[in-house]
C-alpha positions, -999 to 999 in steps of 0.1 A, spaced: 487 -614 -35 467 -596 -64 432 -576 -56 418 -601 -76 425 -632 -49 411 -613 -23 382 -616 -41 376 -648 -55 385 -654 -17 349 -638 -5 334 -654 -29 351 -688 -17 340 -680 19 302 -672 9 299 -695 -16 315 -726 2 309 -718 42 280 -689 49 255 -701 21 261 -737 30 229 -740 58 210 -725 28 219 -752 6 210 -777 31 176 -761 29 173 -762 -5 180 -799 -6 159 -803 24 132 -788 2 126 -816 -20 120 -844 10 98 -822 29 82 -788 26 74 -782 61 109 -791 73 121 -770 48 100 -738 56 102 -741 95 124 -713 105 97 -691 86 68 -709 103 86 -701 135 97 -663 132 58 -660 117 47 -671 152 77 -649 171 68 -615 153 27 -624 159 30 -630 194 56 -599 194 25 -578 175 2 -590 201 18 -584 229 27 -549 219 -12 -540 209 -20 -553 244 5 -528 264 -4 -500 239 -40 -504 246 -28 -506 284 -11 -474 284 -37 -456 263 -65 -465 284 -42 -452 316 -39 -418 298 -73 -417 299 -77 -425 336 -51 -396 345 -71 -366 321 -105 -373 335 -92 -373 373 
């Protein structure tokens, strides 16, 4: 076994097996858009509720700092 058919072996694997979801996607693409771009719609609305949630504990915690000097 050459160096070389180790790699034209990666390149078999990610070519042929990891990228293949992707290329479902990209043939997805052409029948419908939305379908298509749904995991981004939801990790959008993951890392917004995420940012929300963490804005509402920071303001939590800041206001209870607040509480504690002024006692």
């Amino acid at each position: 076994m050459e160096l070389k058919d180790l790699f034209y072996g990666i390149q078999d694997f990610f070519v042929n097996v990891a990228f293949a979801p992707l290329d479902w996607l990209r043939q997805l693409q052409d029948s419908s858009w939305v379908a298509a771009n749904l995991i981004n719609i939801v990790f959008i609305i993951v890392v917004s509720v995420a940012f929300v949630y963490w804005c509402i504990q920071l303001n939590k915690f800041d206001s209870q700092e607040h509480h504690n000097l002024n006692s």
